[in-house]
Phi, psi and omega in degrees: 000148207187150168171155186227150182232151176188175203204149134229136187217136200268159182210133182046212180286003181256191152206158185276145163227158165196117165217187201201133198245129178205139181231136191213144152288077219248097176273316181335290196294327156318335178252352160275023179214020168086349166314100147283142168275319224228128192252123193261316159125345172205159188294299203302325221248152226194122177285088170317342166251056134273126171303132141289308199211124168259144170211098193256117164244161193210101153227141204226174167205146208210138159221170185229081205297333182242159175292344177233030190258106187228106173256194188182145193237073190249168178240157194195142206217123182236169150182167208217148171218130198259188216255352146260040183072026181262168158216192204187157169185149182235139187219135202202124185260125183224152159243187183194147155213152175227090127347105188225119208257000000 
């Protein structure tokens, strides 16, 4: 189960965007009922780093100061939690200019 939501809105010559994203897994019940992804070498046996749960944020800003010019800044936020309790999470700043000819 899963769904992502997000906005934009414009502000001074660009527009803000922010959206979020969450995926959650119920591996439990996949594996009572014989689902595999992964050929494990045994029936018993149940691959433990399958995501329970994703969780993605996205916030940007994108402007086009020119006409054929676009730049953007974005942040950006993951994190994940697996299905024997580890978790994990990353935060990562990117720009872009796009050019168009």
């Amino acid at each position: 189960m899963g769904g992502t939501i997000g906005i934009s809105h414009d502000i001074g010559p660009g527009a803000f965007n922010v959206s979020y994203s969450l995926a959650n897994a119920d591996w439990d019940d996949a594996e009572r009922d014989g689902v595999t992804l992964v050929n494990t070498g045994s029936s018993n046996e149940f691959i433990s780093a399958y995501d329970e749960e994703r969780e993605l944020v996205h916030i940007n800003y994108q402007w086009s100061p020119g006409h054929n010019i676009t730049y953007g800044i974005e942040l950006a936020h993951a994190a994940r939690h697996t299905v024997d309790g580890r978790s994990g999470s990353i935060d990562r700043l990117q720009g872009s200019v796009i050019y168009r000819f």
